[in-house]
Biopython code that builds the backbone (N, CA, C, O; Angstrom):
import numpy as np
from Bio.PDB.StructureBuilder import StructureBuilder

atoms = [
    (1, "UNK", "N", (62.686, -125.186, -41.228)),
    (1, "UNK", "CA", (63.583, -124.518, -42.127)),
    (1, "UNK", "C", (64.813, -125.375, -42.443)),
    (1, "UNK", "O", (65.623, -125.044, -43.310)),
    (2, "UNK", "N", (64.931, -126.582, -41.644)),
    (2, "UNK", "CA", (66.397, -127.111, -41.855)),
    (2, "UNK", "C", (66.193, -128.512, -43.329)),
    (2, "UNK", "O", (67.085, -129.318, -43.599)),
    (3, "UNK", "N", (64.966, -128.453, -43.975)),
    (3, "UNK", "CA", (65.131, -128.564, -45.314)),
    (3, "UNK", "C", (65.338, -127.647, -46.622)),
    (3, "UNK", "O", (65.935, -127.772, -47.691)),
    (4, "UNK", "N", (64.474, -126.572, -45.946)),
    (4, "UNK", "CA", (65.459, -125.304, -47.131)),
    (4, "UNK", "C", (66.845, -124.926, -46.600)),
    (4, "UNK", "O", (67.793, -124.451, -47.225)),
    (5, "UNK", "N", (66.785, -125.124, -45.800)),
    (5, "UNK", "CA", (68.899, -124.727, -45.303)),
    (5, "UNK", "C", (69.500, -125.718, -46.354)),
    (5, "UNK", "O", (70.029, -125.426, -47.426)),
    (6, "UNK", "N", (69.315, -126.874, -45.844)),
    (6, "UNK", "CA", (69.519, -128.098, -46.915)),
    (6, "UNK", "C", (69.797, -128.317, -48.407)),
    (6, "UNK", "O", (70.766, -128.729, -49.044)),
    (7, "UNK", "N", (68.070, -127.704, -48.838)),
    (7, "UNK", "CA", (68.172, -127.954, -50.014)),
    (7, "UNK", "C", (69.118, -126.405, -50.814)),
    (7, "UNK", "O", (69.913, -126.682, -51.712)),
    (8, "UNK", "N", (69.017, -125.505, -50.576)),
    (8, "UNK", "CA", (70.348, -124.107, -50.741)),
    (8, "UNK", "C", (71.571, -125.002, -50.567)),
    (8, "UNK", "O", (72.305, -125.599, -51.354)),
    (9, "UNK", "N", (71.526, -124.903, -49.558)),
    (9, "UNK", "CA", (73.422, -125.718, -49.684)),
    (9, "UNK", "C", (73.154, -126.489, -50.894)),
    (9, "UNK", "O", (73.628, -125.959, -51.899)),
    (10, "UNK", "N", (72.588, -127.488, -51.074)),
    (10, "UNK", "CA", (72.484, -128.650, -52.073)),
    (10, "UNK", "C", (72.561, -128.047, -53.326)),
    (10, "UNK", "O", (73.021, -128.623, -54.312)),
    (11, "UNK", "N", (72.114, -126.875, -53.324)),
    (11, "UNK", "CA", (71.784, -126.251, -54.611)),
    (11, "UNK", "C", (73.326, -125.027, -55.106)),
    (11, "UNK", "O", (73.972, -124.844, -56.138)),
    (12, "UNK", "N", (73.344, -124.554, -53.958)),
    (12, "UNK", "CA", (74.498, -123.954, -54.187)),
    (12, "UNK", "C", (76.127, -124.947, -54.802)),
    (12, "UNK", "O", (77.026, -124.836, -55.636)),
    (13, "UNK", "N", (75.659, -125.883, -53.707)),
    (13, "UNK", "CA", (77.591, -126.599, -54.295)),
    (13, "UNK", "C", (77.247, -127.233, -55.558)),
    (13, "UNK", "O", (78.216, -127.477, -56.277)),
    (14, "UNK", "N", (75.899, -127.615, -56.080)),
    (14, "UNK", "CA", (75.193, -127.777, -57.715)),
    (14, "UNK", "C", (76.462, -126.857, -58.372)),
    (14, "UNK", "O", (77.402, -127.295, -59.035)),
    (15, "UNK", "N", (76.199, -125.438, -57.983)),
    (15, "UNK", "CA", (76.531, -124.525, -58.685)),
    (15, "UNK", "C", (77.445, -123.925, -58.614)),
    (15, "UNK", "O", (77.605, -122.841, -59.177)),
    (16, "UNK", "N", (78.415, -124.602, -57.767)),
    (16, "UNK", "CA", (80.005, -123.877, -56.952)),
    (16, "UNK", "C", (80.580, -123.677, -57.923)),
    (16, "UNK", "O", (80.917, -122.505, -58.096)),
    (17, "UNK", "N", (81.040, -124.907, -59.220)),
    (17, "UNK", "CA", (82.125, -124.345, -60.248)),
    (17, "UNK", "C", (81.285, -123.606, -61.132)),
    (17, "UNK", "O", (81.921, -123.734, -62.178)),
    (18, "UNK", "N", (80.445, -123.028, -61.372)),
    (18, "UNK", "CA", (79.589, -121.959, -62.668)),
    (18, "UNK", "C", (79.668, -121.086, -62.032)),
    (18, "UNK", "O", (79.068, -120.918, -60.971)),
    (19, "UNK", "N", (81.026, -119.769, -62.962)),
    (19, "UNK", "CA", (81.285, -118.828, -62.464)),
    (19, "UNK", "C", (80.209, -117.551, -62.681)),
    (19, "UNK", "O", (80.082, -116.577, -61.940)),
    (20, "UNK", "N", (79.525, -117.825, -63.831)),
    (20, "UNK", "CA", (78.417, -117.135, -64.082)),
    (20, "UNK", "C", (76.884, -117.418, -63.088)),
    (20, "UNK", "O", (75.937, -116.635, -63.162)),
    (21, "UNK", "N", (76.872, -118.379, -62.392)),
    (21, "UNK", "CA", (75.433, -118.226, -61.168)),
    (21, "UNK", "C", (75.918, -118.421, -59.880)),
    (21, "UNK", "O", (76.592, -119.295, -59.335)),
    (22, "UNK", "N", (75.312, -117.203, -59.478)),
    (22, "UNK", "CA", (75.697, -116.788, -57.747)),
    (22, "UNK", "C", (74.752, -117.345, -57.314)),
    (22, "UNK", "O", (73.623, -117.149, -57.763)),
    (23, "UNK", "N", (74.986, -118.074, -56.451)),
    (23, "UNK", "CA", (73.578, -118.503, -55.213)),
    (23, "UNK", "C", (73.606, -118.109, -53.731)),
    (23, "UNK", "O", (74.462, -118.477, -52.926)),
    (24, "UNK", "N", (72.696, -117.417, -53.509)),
    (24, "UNK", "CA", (72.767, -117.238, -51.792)),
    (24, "UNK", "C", (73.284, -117.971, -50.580)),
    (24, "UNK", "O", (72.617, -118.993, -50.422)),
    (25, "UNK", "N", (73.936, -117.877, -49.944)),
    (25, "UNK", "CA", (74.850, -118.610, -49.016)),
    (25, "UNK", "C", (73.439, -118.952, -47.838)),
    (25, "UNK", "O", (72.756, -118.035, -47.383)),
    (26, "UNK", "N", (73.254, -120.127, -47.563)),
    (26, "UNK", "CA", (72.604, -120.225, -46.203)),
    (26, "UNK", "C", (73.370, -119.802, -45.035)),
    (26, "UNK", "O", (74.524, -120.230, -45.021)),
    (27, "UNK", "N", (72.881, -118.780, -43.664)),
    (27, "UNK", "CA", (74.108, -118.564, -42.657)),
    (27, "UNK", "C", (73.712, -119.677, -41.749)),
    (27, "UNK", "O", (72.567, -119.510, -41.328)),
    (28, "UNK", "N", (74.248, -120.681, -41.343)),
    (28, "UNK", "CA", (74.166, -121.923, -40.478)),
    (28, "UNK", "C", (74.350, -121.052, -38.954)),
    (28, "UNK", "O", (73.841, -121.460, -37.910)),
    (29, "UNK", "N", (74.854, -120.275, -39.016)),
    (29, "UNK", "CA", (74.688, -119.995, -37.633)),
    (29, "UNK", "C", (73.284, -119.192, -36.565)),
    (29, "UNK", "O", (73.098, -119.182, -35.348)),
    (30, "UNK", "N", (72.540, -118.616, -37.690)),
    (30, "UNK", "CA", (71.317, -118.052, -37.438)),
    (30, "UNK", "C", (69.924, -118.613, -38.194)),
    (30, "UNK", "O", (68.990, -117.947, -38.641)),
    (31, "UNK", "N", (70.116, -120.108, -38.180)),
    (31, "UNK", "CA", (68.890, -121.244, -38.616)),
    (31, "UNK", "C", (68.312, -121.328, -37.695)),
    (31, "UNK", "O", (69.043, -121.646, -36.757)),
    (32, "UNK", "N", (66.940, -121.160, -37.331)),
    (32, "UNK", "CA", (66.477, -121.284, -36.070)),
    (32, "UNK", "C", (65.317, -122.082, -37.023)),
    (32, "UNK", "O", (65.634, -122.259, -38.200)),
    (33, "UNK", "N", (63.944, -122.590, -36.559)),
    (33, "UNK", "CA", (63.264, -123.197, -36.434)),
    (33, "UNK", "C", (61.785, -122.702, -37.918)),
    (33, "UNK", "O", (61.298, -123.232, -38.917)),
    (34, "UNK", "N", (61.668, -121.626, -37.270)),
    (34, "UNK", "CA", (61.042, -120.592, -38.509)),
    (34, "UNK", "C", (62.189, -119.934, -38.915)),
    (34, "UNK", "O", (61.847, -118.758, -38.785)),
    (35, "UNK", "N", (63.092, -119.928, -39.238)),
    (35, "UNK", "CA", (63.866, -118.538, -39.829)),
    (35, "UNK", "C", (64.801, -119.573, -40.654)),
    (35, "UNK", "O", (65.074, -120.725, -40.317)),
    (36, "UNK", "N", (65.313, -118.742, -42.053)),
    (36, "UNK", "CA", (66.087, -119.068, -42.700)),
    (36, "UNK", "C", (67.225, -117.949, -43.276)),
    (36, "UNK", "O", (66.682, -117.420, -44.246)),
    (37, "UNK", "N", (68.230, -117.516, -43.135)),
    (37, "UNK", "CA", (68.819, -116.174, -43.281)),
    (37, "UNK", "C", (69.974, -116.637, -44.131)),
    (37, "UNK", "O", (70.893, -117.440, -43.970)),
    (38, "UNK", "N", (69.448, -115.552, -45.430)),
    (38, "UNK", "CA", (70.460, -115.953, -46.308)),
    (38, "UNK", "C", (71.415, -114.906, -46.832)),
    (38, "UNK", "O", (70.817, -113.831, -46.784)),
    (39, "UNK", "N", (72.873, -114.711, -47.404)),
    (39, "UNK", "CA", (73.616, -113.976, -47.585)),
    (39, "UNK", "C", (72.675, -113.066, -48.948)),
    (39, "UNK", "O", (71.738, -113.643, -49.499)),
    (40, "UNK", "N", (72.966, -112.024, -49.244)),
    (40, "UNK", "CA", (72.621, -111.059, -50.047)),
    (40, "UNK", "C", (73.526, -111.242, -51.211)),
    (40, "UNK", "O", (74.735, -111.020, -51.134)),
    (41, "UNK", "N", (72.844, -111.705, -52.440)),
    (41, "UNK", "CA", (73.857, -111.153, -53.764)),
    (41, "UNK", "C", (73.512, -110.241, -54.434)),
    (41, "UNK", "O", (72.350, -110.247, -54.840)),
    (42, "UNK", "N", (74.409, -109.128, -54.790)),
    (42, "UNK", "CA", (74.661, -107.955, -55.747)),
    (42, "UNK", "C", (74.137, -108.321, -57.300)),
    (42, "UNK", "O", (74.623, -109.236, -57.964)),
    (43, "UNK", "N", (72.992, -107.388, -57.784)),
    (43, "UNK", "CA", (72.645, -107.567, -59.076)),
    (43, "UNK", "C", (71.915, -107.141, -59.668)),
    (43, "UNK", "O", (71.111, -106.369, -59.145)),
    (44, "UNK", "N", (71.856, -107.400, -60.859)),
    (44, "UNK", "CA", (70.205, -107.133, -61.766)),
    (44, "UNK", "C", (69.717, -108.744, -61.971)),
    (44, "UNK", "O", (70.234, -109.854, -62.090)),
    (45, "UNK", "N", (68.380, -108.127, -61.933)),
    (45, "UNK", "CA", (67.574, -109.431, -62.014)),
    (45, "UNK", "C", (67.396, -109.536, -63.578)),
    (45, "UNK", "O", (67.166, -108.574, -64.311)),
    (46, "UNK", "N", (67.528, -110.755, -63.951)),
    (46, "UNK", "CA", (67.412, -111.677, -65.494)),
    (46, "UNK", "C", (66.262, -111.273, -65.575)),
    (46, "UNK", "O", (66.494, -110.609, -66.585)),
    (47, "UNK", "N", (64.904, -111.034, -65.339)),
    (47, "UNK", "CA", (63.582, -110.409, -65.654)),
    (47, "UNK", "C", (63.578, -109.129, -66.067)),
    (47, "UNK", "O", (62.897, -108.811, -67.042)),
    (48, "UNK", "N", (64.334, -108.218, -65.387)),
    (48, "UNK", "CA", (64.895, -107.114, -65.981)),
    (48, "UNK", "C", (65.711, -107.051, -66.975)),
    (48, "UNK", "O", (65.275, -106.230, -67.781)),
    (49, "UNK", "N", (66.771, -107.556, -67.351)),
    (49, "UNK", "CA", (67.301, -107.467, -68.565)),
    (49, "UNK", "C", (66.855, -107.641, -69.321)),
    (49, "UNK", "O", (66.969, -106.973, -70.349)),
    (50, "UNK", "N", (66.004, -108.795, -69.155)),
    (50, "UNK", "CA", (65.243, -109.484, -70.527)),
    (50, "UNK", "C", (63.898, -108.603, -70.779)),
    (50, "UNK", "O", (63.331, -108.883, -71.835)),
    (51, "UNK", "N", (63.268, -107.549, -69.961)),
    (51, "UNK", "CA", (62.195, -106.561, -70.794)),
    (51, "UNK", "C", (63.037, -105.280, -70.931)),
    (51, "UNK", "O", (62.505, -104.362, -71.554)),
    (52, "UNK", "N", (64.356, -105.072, -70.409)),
    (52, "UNK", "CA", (64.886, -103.743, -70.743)),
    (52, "UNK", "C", (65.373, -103.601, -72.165)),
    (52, "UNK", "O", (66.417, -104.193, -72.437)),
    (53, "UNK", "N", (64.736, -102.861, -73.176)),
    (53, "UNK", "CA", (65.506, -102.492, -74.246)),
    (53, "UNK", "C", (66.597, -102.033, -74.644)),
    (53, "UNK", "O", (67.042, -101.979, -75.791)),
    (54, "UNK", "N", (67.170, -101.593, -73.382)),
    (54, "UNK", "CA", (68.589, -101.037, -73.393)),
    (54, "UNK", "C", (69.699, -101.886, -73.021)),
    (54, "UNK", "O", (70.848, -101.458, -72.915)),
    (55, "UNK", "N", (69.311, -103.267, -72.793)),
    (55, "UNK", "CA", (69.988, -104.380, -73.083)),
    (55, "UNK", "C", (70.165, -104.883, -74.538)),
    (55, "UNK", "O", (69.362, -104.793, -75.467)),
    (56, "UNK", "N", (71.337, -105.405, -74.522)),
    (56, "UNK", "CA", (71.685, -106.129, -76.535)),
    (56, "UNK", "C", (70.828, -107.274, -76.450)),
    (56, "UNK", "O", (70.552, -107.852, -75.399)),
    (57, "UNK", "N", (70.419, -107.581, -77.586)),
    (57, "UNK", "CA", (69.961, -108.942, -78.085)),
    (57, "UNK", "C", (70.785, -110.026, -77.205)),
    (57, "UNK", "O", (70.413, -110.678, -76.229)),
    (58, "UNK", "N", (72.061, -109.999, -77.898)),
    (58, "UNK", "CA", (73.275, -110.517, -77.524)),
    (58, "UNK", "C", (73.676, -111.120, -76.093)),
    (58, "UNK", "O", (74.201, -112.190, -75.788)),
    (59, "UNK", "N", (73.162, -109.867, -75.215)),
    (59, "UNK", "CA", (73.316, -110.084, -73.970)),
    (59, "UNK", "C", (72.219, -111.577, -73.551)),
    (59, "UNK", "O", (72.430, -112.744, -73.224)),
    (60, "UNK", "N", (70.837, -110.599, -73.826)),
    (60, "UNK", "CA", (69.911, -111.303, -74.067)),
    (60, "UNK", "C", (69.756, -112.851, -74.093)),
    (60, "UNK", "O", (69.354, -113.537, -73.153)),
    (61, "UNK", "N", (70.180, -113.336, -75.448)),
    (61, "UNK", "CA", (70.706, -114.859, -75.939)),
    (61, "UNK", "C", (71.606, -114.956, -74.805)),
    (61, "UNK", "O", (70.921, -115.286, -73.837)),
    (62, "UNK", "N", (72.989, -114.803, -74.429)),
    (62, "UNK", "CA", (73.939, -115.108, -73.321)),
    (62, "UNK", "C", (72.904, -115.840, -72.263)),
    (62, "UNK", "O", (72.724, -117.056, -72.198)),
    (63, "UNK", "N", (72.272, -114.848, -71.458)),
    (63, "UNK", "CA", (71.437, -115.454, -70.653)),
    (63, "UNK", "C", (70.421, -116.264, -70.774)),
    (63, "UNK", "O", (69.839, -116.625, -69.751)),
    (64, "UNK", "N", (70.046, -116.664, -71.904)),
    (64, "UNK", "CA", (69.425, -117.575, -72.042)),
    (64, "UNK", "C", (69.935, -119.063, -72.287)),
    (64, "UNK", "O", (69.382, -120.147, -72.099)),
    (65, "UNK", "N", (71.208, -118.714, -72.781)),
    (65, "UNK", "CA", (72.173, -120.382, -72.863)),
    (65, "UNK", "C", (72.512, -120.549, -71.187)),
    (65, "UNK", "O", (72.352, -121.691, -70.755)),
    (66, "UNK", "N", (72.818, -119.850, -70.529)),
    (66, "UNK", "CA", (73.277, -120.419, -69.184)),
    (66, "UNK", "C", (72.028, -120.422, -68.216)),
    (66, "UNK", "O", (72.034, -120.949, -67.103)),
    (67, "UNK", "N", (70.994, -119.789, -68.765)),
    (67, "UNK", "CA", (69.589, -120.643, -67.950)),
    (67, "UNK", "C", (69.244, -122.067, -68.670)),
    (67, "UNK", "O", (68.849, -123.059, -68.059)),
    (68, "UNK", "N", (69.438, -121.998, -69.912)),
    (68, "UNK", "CA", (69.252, -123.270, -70.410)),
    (68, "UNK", "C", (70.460, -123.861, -70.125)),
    (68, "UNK", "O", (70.217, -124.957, -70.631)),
    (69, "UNK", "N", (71.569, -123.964, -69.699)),
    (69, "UNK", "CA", (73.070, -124.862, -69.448)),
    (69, "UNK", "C", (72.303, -125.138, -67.632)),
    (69, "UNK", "O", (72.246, -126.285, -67.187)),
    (70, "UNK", "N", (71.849, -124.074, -66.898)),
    (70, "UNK", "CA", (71.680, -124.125, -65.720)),
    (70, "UNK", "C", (70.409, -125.182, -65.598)),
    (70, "UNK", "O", (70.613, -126.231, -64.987)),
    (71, "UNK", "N", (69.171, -124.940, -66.137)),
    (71, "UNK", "CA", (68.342, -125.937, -65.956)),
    (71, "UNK", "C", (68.901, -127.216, -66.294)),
    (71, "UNK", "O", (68.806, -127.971, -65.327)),
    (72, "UNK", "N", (69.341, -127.651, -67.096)),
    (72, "UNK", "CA", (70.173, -128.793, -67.600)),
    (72, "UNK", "C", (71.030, -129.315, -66.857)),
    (72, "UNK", "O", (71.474, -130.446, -67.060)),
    (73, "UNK", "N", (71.395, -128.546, -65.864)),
    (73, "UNK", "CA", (72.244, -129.135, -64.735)),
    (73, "UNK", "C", (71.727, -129.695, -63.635)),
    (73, "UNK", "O", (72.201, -130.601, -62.949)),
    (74, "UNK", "N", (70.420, -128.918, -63.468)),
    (74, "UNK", "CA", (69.750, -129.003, -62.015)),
    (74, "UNK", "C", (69.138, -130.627, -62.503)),
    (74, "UNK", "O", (69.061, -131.481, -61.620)),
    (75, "UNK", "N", (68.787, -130.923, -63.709)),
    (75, "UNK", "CA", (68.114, -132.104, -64.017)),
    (75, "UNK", "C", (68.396, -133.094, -63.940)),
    (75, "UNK", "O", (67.760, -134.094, -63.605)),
    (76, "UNK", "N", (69.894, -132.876, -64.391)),
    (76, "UNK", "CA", (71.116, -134.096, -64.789)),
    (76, "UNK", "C", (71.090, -134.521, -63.005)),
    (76, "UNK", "O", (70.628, -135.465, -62.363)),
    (77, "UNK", "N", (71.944, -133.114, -62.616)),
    (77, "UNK", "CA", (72.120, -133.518, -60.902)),
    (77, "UNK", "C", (71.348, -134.222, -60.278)),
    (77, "UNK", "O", (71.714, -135.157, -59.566)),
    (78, "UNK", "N", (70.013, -133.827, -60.479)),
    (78, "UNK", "CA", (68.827, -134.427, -59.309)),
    (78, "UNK", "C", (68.275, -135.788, -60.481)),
    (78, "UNK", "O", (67.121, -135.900, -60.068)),
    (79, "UNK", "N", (68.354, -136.492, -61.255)),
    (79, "UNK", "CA", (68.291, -138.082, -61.860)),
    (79, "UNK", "C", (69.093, -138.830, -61.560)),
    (79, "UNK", "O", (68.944, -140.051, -61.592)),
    (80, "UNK", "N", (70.252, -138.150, -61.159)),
    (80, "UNK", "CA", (71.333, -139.552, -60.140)),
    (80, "UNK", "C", (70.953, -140.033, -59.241)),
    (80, "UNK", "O", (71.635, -140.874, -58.655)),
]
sb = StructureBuilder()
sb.init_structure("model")
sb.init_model(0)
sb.init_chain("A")
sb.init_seg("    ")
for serial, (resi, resn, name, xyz) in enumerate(atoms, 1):
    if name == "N":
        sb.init_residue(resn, " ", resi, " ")
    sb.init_atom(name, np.array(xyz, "f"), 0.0, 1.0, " ", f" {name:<3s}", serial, name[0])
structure = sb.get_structure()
């Protein structure tokens, strides 16, 4: 587990200044060998918004520029 501990952290401080994507905190103090325990974030899932009709278009598009700003980051980051 102490490459997904790893790669979360790695991924999270990716994403420390984007106030719009929360990433799960790895807890370093309860990493054991098989186990990986991660903090809980508050939400609706982007799969849900995007088939709920009772979401705006608007909203809609929003989340799709900061998955597309977000993939674009993860790419840039990991080609250095």
């Amino acid at each position: 587990m102490r490459h997904e501990y790893q790669s979360l952290q790695r991924f999270s401080n990716d994403f420390a200044l984007c106030a719009s994507i929360r990433v799960p905190q790895p807890v370093a103090a309860l990493l054991r060998r098989d186990i990986l325990v991660e903090t809980f974030e508050e939400g609706v899932s982007v799969g849900h918004i995007l088939k709920d009709t009772k979401y705006s278009s608007e909203l809609k598009k929003h989340l799709a520029t900061i998955g597309m700003d977000a993939l674009l980051q993860m790419v840039s980051v990991h080609i250095k």
